[in-house]
C-alpha positions as CSV (number, residue, x, y, z in Angstrom):
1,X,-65.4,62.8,48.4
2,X,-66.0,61.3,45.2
3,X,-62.4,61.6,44.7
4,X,-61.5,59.2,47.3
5,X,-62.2,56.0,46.3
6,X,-61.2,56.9,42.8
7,X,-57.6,57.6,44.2
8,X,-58.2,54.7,46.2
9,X,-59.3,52.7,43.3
10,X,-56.2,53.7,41.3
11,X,-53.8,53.2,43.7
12,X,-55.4,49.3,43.9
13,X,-54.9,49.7,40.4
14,X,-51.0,50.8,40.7
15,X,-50.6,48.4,43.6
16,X,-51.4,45.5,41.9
17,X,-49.8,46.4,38.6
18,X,-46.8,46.9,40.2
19,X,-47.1,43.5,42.2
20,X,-47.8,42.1,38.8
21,X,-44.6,43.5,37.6
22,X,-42.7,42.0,40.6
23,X,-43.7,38.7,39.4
24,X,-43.5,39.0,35.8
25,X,-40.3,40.4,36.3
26,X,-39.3,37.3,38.4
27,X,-41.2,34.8,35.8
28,X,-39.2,37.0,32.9
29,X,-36.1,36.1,34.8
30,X,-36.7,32.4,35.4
31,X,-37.9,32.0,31.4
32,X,-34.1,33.6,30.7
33,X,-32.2,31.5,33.5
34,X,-34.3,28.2,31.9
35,X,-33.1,29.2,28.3
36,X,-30.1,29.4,29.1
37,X,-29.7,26.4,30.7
38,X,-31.3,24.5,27.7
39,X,-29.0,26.8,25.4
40,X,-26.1,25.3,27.5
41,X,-27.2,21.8,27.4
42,X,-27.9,22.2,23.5
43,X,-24.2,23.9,23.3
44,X,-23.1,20.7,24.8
45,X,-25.0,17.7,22.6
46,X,-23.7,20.1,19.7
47,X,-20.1,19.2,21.2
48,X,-20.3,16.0,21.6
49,X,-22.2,15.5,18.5
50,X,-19.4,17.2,16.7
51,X,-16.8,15.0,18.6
52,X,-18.9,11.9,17.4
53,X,-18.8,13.1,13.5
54,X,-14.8,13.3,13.9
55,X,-13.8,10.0,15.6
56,X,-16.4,8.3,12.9
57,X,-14.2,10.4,9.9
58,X,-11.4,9.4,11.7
59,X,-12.1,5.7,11.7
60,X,-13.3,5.7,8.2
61,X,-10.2,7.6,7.2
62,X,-7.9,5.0,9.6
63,X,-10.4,2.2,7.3
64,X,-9.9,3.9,3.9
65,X,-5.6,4.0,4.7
66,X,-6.0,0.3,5.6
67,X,-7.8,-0.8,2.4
68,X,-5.7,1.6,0.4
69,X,-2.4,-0.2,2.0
70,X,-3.4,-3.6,1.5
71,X,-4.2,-2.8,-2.3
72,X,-1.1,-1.4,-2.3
73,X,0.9,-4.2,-1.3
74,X,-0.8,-6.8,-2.9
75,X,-0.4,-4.8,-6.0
76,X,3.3,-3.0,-5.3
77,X,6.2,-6.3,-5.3
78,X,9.8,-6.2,-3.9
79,X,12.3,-8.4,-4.1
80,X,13.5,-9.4,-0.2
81,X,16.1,-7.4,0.4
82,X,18.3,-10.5,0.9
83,X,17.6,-11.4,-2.8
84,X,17.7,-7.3,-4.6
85,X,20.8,-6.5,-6.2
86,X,23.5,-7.9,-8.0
87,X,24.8,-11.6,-8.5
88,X,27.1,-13.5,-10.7
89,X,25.4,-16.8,-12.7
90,X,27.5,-19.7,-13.4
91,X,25.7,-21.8,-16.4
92,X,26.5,-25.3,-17.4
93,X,25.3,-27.0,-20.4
94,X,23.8,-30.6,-18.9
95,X,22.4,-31.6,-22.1
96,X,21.1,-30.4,-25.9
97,X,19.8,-31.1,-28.7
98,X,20.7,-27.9,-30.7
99,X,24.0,-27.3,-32.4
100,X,24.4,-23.9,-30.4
101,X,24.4,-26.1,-27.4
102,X,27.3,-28.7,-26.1
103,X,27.1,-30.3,-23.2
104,X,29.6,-29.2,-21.0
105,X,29.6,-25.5,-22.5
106,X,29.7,-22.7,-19.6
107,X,29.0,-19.5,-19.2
108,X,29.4,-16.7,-16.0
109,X,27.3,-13.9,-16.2
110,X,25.8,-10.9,-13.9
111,X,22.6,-10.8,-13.2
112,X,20.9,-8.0,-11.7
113,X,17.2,-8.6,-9.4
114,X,15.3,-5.2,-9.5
115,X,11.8,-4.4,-8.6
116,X,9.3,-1.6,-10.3
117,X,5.5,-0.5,-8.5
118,X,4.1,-3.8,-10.0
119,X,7.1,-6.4,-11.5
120,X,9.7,-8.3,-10.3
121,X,12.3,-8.7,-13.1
122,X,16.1,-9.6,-13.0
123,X,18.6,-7.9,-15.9
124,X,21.3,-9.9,-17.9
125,X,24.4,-7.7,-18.1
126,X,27.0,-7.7,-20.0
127,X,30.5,-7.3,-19.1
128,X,30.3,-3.6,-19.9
129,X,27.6,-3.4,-17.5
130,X,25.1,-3.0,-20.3
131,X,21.4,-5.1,-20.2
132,X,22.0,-7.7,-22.7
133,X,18.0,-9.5,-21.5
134,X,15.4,-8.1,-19.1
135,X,13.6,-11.2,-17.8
136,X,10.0,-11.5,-16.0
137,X,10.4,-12.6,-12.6
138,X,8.0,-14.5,-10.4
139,X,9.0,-15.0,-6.2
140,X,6.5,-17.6,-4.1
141,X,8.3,-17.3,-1.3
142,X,10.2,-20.6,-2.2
143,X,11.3,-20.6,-6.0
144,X,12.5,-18.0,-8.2
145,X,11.4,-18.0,-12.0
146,X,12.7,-16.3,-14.8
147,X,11.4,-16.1,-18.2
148,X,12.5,-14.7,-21.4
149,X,10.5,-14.9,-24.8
150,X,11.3,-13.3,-28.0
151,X,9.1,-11.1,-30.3
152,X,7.1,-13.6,-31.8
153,X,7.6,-11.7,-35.2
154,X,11.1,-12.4,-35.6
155,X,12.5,-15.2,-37.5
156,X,14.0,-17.4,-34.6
157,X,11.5,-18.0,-31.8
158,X,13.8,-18.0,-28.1
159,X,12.5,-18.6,-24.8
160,X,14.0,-19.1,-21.8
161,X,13.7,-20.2,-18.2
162,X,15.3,-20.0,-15.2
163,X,14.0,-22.1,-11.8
164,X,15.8,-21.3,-9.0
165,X,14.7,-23.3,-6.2
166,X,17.4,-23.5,-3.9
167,X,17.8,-20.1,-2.1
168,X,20.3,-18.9,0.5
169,X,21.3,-15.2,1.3
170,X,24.2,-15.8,-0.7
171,X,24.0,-18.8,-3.3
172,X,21.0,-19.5,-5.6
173,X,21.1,-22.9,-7.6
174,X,18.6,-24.7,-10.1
175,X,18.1,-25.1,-13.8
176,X,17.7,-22.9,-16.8
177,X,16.0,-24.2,-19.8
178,X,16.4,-22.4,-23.5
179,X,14.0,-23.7,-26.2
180,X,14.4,-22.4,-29.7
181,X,12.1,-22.5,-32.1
182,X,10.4,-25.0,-30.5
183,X,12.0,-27.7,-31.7
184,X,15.6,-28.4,-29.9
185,X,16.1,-27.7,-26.1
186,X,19.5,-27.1,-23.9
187,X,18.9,-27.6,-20.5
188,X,22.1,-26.1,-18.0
189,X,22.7,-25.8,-14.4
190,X,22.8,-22.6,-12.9
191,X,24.3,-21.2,-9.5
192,X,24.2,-17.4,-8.4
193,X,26.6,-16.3,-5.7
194,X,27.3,-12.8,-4.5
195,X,29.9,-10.9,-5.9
196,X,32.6,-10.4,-3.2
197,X,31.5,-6.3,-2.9
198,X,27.7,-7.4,-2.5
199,X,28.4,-9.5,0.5
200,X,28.4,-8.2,3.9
């Protein structure tokens, strides 16, 4: 008999153990359903965390090309494409004081407007197409100047000027200005038209 409610007791034992296990497995299955969920929901903050970090590199990128291409073209110059290129220069002598200079004197010449990264410049040629004088160039938008200055070192001191301040697609006039050696001055007119195979 004494058996009996030791069986009895152990099967209470069993009973609720297994009951137990019921429920913890049930708990155990909640716990994993609730991780996963948060899992999921971290999953997606990472996504759209991740998404965040790109469009901010992409605007600072977009930012960084747009700083990078105003630098640019305030640093890089071109010549308006109406201006680039070849022309021919017609020079007459309006008045001098130097004996290298009448008044009257003329002189045609091609002229060539080029660009680099950072100058505007325009090239004297000769008639063998050769640079005879590579002068620095500066466009406002309204006026065109050209100047020319010899080595300081050498024996006869030359500058020159051009100011072009009438400007068409096709003719160019105002004055050009020589100076040597500071102390006489010839002082010509100056027209640039396109040469016939330049025009369109």
């Amino acid at each position: 008999m004494k058996k009996i409610p030791f069986l009895t007791f152990l099967l209470s034992i069993i009973l609720l153990v297994s009951c137990n296990n019921k429920n913890s497995e049930e708990q155990l299955r909640q716990r994993e359903l609730d991780l996963q969920l948060r899992i999921d929901s971290f999953a997606n903050v990472e996504k759209e965390y991740q998404a965040l970090l790109q469009m901010k590199d992409s605007i600072v990128k977009a930012d960084s090309l747009r700083i990078l291409n105003d630098s640019l073209s305030s640093v890089v110059k071109f010549w308006p494409q109406h201006l680039a290129g070849r022309w021919n220069g017609r020079l007459v002598c309006v008045e001098s004081n130097c004996s290298d200079y009448v008044i009257g004197d003329q002189r045609v010449d091609t002229w060539e407007f080029k660009s680099d990264s950072l100058n505007l410049y325009a090239d004297l040629l000769n008639n063998k197409n050769q640079i005879v004088r590579t002068y620095n160039a500066a466009f406002n938008g309204n006026n065109i100047v050209l100047s020319f200055k010899t080595d300081p070192a050498v024996s006869k001191t030359v500058a020159m000027q051009t100011t072009l301040s009438e400007i068409n697609n096709d003719k160019m006039k105002g004055s050009h200005t020589i100076t040597i050696d500071s102390d006489c001055t010839a002082k010509f007119t100056v027209e640039f038209t396109r040469p016939s195979s330049n025009k369109k």
